[in-house]
N, CA and C atoms as a LAMMPS dump frame, in Angstrom:
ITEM: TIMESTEP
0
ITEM: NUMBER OF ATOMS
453
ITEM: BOX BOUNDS ff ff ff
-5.0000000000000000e+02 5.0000000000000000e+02
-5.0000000000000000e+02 5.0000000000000000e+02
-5.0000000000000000e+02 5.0000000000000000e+02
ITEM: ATOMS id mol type element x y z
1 1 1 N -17.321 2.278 11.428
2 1 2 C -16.291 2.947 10.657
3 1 3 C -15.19 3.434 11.598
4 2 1 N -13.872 3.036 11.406
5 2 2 C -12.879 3.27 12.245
6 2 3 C -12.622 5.158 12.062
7 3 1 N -11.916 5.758 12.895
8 3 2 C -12.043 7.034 12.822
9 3 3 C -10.569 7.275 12.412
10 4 1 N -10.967 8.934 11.36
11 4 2 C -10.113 9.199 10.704
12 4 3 C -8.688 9.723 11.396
13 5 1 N -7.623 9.09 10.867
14 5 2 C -6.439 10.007 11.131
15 5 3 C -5.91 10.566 9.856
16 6 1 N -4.738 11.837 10.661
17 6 2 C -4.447 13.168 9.922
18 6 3 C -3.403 12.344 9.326
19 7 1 N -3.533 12.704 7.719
20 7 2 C -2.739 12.915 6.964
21 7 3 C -1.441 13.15 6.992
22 8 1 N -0.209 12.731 7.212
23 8 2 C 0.841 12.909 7.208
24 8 3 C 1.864 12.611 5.64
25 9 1 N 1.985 13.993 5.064
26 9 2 C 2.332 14.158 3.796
27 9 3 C 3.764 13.478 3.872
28 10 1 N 4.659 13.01 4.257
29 10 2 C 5.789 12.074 4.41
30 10 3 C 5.577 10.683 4.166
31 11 1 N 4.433 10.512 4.488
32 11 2 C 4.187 8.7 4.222
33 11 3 C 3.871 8.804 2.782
34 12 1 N 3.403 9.512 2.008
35 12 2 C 3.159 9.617 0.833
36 12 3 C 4.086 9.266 -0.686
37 13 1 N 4.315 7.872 -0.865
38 13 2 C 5.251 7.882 -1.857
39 13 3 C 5.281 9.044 -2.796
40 14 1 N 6.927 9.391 -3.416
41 14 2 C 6.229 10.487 -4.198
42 14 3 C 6.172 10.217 -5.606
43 15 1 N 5.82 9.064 -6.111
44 15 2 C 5.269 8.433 -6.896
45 15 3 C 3.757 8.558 -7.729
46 16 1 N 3.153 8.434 -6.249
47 16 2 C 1.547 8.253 -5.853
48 16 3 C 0.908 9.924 -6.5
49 17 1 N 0.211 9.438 -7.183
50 17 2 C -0.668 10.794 -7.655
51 17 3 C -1.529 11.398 -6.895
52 18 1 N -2.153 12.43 -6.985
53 18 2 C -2.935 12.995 -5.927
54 18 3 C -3.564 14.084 -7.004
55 19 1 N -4.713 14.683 -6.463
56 19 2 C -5.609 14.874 -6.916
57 19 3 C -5.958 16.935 -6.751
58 20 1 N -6.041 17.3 -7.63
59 20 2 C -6.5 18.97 -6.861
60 20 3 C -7.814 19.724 -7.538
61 21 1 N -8.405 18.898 -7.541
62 21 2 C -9.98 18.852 -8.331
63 21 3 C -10.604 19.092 -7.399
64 22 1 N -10.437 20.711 -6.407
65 22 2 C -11.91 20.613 -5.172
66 22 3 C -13.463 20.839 -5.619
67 23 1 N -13.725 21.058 -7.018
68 23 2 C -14.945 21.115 -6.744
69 23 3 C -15.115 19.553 -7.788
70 24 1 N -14.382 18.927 -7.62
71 24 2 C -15.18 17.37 -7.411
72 24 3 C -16.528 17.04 -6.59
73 25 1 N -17.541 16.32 -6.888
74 25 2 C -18.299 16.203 -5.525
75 25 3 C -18.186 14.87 -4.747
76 26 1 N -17.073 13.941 -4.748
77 26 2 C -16.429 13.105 -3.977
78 26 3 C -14.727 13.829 -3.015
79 27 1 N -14.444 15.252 -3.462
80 27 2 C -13.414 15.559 -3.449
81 27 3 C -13.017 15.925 -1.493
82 28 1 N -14.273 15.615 -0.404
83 28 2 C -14.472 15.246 0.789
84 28 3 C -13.96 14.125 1.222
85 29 1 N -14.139 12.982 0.473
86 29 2 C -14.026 11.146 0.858
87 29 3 C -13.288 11.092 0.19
88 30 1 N -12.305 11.461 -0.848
89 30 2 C -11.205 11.064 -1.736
90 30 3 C -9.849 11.489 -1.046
91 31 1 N -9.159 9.956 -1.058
92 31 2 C -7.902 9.86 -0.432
93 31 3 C -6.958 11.263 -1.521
94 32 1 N -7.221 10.687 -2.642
95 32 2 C -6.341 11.602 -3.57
96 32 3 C -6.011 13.339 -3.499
97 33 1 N -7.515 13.587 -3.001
98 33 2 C -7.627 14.892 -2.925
99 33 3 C -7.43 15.563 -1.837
100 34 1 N -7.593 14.642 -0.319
101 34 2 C -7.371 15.328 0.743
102 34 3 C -6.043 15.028 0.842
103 35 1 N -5.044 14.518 0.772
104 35 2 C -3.772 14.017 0.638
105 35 3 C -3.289 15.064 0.147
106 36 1 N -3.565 15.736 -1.244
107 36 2 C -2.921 16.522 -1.564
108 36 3 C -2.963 18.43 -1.166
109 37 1 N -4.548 18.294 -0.085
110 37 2 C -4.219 19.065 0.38
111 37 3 C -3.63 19.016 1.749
112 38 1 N -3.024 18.414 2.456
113 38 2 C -2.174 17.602 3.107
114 38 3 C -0.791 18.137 3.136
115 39 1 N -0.443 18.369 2.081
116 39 2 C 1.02 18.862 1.678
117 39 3 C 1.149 20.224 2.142
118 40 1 N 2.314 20.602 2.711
119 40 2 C 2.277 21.824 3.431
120 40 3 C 3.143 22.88 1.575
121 41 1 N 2.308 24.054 1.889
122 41 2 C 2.639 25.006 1.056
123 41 3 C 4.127 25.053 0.672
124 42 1 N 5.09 25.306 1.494
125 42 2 C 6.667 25.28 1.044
126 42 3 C 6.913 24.009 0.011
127 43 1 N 6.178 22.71 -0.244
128 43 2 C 6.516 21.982 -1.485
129 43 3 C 6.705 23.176 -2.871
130 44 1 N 7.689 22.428 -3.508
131 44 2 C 7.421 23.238 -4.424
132 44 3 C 6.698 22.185 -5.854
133 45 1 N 6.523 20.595 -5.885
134 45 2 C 6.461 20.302 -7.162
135 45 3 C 5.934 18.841 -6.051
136 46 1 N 4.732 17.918 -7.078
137 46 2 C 4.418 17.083 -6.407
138 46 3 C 3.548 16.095 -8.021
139 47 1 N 3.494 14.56 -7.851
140 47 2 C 2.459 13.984 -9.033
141 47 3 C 1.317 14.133 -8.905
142 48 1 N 0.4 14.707 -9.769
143 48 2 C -0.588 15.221 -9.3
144 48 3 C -1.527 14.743 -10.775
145 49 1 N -2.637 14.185 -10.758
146 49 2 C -3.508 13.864 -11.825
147 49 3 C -4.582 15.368 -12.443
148 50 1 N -4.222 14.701 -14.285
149 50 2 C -4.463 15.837 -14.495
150 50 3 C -6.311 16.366 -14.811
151 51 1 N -6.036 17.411 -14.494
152 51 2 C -7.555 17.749 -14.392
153 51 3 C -8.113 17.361 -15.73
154 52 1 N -7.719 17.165 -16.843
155 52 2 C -8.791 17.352 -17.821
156 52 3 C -9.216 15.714 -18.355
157 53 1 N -8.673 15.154 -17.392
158 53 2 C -8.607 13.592 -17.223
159 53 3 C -9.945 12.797 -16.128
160 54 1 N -10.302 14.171 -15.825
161 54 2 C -11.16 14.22 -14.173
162 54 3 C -12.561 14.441 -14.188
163 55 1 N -13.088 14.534 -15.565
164 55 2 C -14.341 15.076 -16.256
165 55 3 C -15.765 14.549 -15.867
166 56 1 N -15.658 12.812 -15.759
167 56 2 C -16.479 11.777 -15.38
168 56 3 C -16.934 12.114 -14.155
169 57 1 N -18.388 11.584 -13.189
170 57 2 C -18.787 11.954 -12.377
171 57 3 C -18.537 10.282 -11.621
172 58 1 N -17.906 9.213 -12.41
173 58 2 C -17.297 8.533 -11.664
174 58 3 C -15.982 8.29 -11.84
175 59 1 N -15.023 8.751 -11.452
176 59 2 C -13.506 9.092 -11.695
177 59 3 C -12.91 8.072 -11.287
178 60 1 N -12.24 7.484 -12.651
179 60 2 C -11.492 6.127 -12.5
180 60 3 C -10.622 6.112 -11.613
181 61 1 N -10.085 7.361 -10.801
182 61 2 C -8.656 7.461 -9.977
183 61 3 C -9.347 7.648 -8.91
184 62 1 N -10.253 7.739 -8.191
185 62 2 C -11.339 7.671 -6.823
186 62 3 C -10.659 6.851 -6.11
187 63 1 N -10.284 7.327 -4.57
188 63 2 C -9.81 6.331 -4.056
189 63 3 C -10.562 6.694 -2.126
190 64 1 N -11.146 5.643 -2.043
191 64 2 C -11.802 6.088 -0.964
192 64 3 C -11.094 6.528 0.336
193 65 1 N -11.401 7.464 1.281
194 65 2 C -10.509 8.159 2.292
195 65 3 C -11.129 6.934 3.073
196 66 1 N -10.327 5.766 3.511
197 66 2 C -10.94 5.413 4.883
198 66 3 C -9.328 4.377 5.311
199 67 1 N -9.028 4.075 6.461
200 67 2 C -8.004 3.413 6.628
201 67 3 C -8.022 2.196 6.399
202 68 1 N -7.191 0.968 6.737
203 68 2 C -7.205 -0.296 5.84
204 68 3 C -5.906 -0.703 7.007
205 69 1 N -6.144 -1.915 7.12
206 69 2 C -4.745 -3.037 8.043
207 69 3 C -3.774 -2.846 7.1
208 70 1 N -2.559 -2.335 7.423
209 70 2 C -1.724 -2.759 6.592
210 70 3 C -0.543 -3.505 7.543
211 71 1 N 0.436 -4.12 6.62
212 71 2 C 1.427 -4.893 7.057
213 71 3 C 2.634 -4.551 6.552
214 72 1 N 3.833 -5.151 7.942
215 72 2 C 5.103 -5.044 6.994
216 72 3 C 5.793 -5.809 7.699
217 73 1 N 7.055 -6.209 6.95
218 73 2 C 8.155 -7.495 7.477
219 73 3 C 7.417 -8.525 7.155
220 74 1 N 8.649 -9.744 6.733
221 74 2 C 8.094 -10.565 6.869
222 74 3 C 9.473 -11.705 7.721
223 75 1 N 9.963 -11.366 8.586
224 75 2 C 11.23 -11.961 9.366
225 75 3 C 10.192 -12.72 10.278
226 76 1 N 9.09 -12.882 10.624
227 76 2 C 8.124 -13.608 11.512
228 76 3 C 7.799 -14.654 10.321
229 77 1 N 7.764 -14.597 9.083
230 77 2 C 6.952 -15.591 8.42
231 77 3 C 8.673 -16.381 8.151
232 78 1 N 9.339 -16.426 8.286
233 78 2 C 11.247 -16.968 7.744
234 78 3 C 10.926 -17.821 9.15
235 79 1 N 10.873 -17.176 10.411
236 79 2 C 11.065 -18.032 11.709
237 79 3 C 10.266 -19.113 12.082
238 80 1 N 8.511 -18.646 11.24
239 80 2 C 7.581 -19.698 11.245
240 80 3 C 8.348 -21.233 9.956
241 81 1 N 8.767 -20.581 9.128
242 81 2 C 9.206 -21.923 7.664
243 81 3 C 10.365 -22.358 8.502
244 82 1 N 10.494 -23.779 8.797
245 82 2 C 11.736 -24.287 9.337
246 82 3 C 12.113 -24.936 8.256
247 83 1 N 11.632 -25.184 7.455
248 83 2 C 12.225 -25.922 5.969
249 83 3 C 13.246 -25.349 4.9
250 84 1 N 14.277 -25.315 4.559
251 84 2 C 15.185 -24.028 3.872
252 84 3 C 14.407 -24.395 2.603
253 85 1 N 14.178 -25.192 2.255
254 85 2 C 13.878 -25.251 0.884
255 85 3 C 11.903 -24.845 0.478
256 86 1 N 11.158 -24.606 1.268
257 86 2 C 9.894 -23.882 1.278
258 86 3 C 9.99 -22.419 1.672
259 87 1 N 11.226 -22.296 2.557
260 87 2 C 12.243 -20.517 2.552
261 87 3 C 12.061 -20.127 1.474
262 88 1 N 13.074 -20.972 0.737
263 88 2 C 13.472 -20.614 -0.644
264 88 3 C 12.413 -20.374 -1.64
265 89 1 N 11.659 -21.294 -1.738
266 89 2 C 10.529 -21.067 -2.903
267 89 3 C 9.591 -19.915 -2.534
268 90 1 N 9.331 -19.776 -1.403
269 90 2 C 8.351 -18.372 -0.72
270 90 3 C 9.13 -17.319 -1.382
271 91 1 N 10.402 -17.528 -0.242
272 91 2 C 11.048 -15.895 -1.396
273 91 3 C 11.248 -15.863 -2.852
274 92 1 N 11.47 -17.068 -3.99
275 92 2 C 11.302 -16.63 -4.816
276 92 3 C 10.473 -16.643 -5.378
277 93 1 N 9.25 -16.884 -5.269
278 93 2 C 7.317 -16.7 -5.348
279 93 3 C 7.414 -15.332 -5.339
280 94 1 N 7.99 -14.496 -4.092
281 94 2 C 7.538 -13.304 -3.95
282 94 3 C 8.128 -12.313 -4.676
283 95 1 N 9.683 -12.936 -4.836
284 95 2 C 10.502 -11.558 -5.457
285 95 3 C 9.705 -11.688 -6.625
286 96 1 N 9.448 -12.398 -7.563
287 96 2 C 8.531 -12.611 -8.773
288 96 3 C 7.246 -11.992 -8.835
289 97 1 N 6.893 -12.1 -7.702
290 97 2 C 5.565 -11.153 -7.691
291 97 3 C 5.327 -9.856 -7.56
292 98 1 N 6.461 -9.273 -6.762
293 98 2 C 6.987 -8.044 -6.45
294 98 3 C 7.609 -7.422 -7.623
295 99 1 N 8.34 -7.99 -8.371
296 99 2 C 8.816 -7.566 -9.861
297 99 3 C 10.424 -7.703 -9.475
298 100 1 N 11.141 -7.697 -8.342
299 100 2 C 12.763 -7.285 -8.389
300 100 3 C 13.237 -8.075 -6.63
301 101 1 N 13.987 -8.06 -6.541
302 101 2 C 15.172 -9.009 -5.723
303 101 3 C 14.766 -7.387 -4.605
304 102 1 N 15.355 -5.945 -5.105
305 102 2 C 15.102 -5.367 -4.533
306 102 3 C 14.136 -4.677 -3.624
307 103 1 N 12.621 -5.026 -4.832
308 103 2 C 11.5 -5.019 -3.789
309 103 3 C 10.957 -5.475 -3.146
310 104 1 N 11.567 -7.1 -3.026
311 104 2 C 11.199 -7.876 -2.641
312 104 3 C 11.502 -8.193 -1.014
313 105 1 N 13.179 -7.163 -0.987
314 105 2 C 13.787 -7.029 0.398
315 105 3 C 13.186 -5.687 1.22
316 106 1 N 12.459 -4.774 0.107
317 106 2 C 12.169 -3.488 0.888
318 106 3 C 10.712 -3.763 1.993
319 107 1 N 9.913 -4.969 1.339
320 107 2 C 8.896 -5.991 1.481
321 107 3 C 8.966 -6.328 2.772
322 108 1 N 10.215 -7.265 2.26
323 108 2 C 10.695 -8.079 3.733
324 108 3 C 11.005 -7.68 4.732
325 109 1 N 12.054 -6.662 4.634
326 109 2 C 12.796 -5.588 6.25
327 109 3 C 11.789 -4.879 5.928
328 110 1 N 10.169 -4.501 6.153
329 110 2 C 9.616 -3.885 6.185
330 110 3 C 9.858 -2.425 6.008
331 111 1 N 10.681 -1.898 5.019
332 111 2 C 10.729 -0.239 4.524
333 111 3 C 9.007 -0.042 3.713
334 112 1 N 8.283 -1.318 3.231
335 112 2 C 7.642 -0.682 2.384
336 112 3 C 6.062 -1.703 3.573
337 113 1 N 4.694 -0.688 3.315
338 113 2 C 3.53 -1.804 3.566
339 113 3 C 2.891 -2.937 2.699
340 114 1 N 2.563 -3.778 3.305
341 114 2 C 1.864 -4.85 2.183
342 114 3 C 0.329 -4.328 2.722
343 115 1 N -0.316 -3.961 1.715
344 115 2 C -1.839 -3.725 1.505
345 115 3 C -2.495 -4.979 1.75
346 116 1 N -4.125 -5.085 1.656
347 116 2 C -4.442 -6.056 2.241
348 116 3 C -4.614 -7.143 1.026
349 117 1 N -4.434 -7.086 -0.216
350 117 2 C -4.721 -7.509 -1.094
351 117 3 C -3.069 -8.06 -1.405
352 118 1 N -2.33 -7.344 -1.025
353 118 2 C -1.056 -7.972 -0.952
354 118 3 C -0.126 -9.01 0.041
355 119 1 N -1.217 -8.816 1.491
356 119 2 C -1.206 -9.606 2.224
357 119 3 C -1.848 -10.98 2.327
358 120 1 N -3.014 -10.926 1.357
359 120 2 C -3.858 -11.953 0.913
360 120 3 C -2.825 -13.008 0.122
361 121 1 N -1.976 -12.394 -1.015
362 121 2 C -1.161 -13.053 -1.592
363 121 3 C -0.047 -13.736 -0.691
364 122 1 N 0.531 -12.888 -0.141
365 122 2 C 1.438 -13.685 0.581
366 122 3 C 1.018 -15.025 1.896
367 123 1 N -0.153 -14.871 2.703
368 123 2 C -0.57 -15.612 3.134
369 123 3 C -1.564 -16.755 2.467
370 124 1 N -1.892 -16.327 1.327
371 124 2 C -2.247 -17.404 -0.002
372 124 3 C -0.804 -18.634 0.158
373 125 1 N 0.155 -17.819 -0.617
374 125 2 C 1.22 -18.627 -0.94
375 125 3 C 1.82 -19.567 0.573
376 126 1 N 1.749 -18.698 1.895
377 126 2 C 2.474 -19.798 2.545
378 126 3 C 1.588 -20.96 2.828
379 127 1 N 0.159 -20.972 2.873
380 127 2 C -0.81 -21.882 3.302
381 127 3 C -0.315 -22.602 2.17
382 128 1 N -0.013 -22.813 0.228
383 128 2 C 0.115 -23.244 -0.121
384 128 3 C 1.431 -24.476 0.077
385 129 1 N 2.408 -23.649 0.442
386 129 2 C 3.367 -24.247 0.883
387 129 3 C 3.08 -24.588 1.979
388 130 1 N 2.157 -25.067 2.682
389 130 2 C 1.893 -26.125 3.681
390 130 3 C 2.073 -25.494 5.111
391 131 1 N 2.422 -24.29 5.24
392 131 2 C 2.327 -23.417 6.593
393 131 3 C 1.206 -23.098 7.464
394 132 1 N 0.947 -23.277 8.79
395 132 2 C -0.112 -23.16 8.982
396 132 3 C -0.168 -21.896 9.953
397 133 1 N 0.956 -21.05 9.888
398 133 2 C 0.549 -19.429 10.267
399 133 3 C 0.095 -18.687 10.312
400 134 1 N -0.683 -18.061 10.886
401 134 2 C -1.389 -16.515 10.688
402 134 3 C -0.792 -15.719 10.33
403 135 1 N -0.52 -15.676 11.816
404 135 2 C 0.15 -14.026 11.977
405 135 3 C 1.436 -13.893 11.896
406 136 1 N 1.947 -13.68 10.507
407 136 2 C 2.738 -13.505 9.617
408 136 3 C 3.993 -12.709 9.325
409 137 1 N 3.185 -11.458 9.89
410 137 2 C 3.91 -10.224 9.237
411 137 3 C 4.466 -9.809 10.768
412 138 1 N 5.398 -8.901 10.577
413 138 2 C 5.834 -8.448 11.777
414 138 3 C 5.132 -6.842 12.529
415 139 1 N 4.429 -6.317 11.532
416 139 2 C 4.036 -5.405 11.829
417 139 3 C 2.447 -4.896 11.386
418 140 1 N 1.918 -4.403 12.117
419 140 2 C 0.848 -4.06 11.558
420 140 3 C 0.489 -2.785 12.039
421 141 1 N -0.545 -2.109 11.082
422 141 2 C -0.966 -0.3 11.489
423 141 3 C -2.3 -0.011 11.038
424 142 1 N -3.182 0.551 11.356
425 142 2 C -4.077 0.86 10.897
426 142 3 C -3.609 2.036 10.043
427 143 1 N -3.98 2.419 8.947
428 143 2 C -3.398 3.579 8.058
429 143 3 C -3.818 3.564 6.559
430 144 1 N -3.638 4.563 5.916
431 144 2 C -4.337 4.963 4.699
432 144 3 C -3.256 4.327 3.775
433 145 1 N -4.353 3.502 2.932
434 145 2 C -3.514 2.927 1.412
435 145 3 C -2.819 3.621 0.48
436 146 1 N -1.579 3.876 0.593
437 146 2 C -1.291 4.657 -0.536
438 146 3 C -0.188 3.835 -1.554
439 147 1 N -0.846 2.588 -1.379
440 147 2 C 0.238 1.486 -2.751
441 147 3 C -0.659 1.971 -3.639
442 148 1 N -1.331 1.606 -4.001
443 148 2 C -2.299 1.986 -4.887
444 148 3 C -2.161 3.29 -6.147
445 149 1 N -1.414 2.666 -7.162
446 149 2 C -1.36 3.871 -8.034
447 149 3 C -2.711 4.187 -9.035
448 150 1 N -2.163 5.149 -9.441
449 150 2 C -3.318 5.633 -10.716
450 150 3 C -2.924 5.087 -11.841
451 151 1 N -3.919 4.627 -12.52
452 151 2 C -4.249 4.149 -13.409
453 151 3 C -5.062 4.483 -14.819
Protein backbone atom coordinates (compact mmCIF):
# COMPACT_ATOMS: atom_id res chain seq x y z
CA UNK A 1 0.00 0.00 0.00
CA UNK A 2 1.57 3.23 -1.18
CA UNK A 3 1.68 5.79 1.76
CA UNK A 4 -0.67 8.41 2.47
CA UNK A 5 -0.31 12.04 1.46
CA UNK A 6 -1.88 15.23 3.11
CA UNK A 7 -4.77 16.46 1.74
CA UNK A 8 -4.50 19.61 0.04
CA UNK A 9 -8.02 21.34 0.03
CA UNK A 10 -7.12 23.40 -3.38
CA UNK A 11 -6.91 20.37 -5.56
CA UNK A 12 -10.40 19.74 -4.65
CA UNK A 13 -12.83 20.60 -7.47
CA UNK A 14 -15.47 22.59 -5.94
CA UNK A 15 -17.90 20.63 -7.57
CA UNK A 16 -16.88 17.33 -5.82
CA UNK A 17 -19.00 16.51 -2.74
CA UNK A 18 -17.58 15.66 0.45
CA UNK A 19 -18.81 14.16 3.26
CA UNK A 20 -19.27 15.34 7.26
CA UNK A 21 -20.75 12.16 8.66
CA UNK A 22 -17.85 11.47 11.48
CA UNK A 23 -19.50 8.97 13.20
CA UNK A 24 -19.70 6.94 9.98
CA UNK A 25 -17.71 3.74 10.67
CA UNK A 26 -15.78 3.98 7.25
CA UNK A 27 -15.53 7.83 8.00
CA UNK A 28 -11.29 6.97 8.71
CA UNK A 29 -10.71 5.40 4.94
CA UNK A 30 -13.25 7.70 3.22
CA UNK A 31 -11.78 10.09 0.73
CA UNK A 32 -15.10 12.13 1.14
CA UNK A 33 -14.87 12.61 4.70
CA UNK A 34 -11.28 13.23 5.36
CA UNK A 35 -11.19 15.75 2.48
CA UNK A 36 -13.68 17.58 4.00
CA UNK A 37 -12.08 17.76 7.06
CA UNK A 38 -9.17 19.00 5.11
CA UNK A 39 -10.72 22.33 4.51
CA UNK A 40 -9.33 24.93 6.68
CA UNK A 41 -12.08 26.65 9.00
CA UNK A 42 -12.09 30.31 7.31
CA UNK A 43 -14.19 28.47 4.23
CA UNK A 44 -17.25 29.72 4.55
CA UNK A 45 -19.62 27.33 2.15
CA UNK A 46 -18.49 24.04 0.42
CA UNK A 47 -20.73 20.70 -1.63
CA UNK A 48 -21.18 18.61 0.88
CA UNK A 49 -23.54 15.27 0.82
CA UNK A 50 -26.44 15.24 2.70
CA UNK A 51 -26.60 13.45 5.86
CA UNK A 52 -29.97 12.00 5.72
CA UNK A 53 -28.91 10.39 2.43
CA UNK A 54 -25.98 8.61 4.54
CA UNK A 55 -28.19 6.12 6.58
CA UNK A 56 -26.93 2.72 4.84
CA UNK A 57 -23.99 0.93 6.44
CA UNK A 58 -22.85 0.64 2.83
CA UNK A 59 -22.91 4.23 1.49
CA UNK A 60 -23.33 4.54 -2.15
CA UNK A 61 -20.96 7.79 -2.06
CA UNK A 62 -17.88 5.70 -0.24
CA UNK A 63 -14.96 6.54 -1.83
CA UNK A 64 -11.88 4.84 -0.73
CA UNK A 65 -8.89 7.13 0.81
CA UNK A 66 -5.99 5.57 -1.08
CA UNK A 67 -3.98 7.28 -4.03
CA UNK A 68 -4.30 6.17 -7.73
CA UNK A 69 -1.75 7.13 -11.05
CA UNK A 70 -3.20 9.84 -12.42
CA UNK A 71 -2.45 11.60 -15.74
CA UNK A 72 -2.46 14.75 -17.65
CA UNK A 73 -1.65 16.28 -21.19
CA UNK A 74 -1.87 14.73 -23.90
CA UNK A 75 0.81 16.94 -26.34
CA UNK A 76 3.11 13.54 -26.04
CA UNK A 77 0.28 11.40 -27.55
CA UNK A 78 -0.18 14.48 -30.88
CA UNK A 79 3.88 14.01 -31.28
CA UNK A 80 3.59 10.14 -31.10
CA UNK A 81 0.33 10.31 -34.22
CA UNK A 82 2.30 11.49 -37.30
CA UNK A 83 -0.83 10.96 -39.34
CA UNK A 84 -3.12 14.36 -39.35
CA UNK A 85 -5.95 12.47 -40.12
CA UNK A 86 -5.76 9.65 -36.97
CA UNK A 87 -4.89 13.39 -35.03
CA UNK A 88 -8.04 14.25 -36.07
CA UNK A 89 -10.25 11.34 -35.30
CA UNK A 90 -8.44 10.83 -31.66
CA UNK A 91 -9.39 14.35 -30.88
CA UNK A 92 -12.69 14.04 -32.03
CA UNK A 93 -13.25 10.49 -30.23
CA UNK A 94 -12.27 12.38 -27.23
CA UNK A 95 -13.96 15.73 -27.31
CA UNK A 96 -17.14 13.33 -27.65
CA UNK A 97 -16.27 11.48 -24.83
CA UNK A 98 -15.41 14.28 -22.67
CA UNK A 99 -18.84 15.93 -23.52
CA UNK A 100 -17.38 19.61 -25.01
CA UNK A 101 -14.50 21.03 -27.36
CA UNK A 102 -13.76 22.77 -24.03
CA UNK A 103 -13.10 19.82 -21.91
CA UNK A 104 -11.61 18.25 -24.12
CA UNK A 105 -8.68 21.08 -24.29
CA UNK A 106 -8.64 21.38 -20.38
CA UNK A 107 -7.78 17.34 -20.91
CA UNK A 108 -5.27 18.04 -23.34
CA UNK A 109 -3.06 21.20 -21.90
CA UNK A 110 -3.36 19.22 -18.90
CA UNK A 111 -5.45 21.85 -16.45
CA UNK A 112 -7.55 18.83 -15.59
CA UNK A 113 -6.27 14.74 -14.46
CA UNK A 114 -7.28 11.76 -16.46
CA UNK A 115 -8.13 9.01 -13.78
CA UNK A 116 -7.13 5.65 -14.47
CA UNK A 117 -10.27 4.54 -15.98
CA UNK A 118 -10.04 7.54 -18.12
CA UNK A 119 -6.68 6.79 -19.12
CA UNK A 120 -7.72 3.28 -20.03
CA UNK A 121 -10.04 4.99 -22.56
CA UNK A 122 -7.79 7.08 -24.12
CA UNK A 123 -5.03 4.53 -24.54
CA UNK A 124 -7.94 2.04 -25.65
CA UNK A 125 -8.69 4.45 -28.48
CA UNK A 126 -5.08 5.16 -29.71
CA UNK A 127 -4.10 1.33 -29.86
CA UNK A 128 -7.32 1.31 -31.87
CA UNK A 129 -6.17 3.74 -34.20
CA UNK A 130 -3.17 1.69 -34.81
CA UNK A 131 -0.61 3.51 -32.33
CA UNK A 132 1.70 1.62 -30.67
CA UNK A 133 2.52 4.05 -27.60
CA UNK A 134 2.57 3.77 -24.08
CA UNK A 135 3.55 6.37 -22.51
CA UNK A 136 1.17 8.77 -23.57
CA UNK A 137 0.40 11.34 -21.32
CA UNK A 138 2.72 14.01 -20.42
CA UNK A 139 2.38 13.89 -16.90
CA UNK A 140 1.91 11.73 -14.23
CA UNK A 141 1.36 11.93 -10.10
CA UNK A 142 0.61 9.72 -7.66
CA UNK A 143 -2.54 11.47 -5.94
CA UNK A 144 -6.05 11.14 -4.66
CA UNK A 145 -9.06 10.72 -7.20
CA UNK A 146 -11.18 13.39 -6.98
CA UNK A 147 -12.98 13.11 -10.72
CA UNK A 148 -15.18 11.01 -9.31
CA UNK A 149 -18.53 12.57 -8.48
CA UNK A 150 -21.42 11.56 -6.30
CA UNK A 151 -23.92 9.90 -7.45
Amino acid sequence: MREMEEIDYQKIPEWWAMCQKGDCPKAGECLRFQACAAVPEWMKSWRCLMPQFLKDEECRFFQKMEPVRMARGLNRLYKEVHDAHVRHDIRMTLTGHFGSKGTYYRYKDGERWLNPEQQRVVLDLVHRCGCEAVDIFDEYADTYDFTVAAR
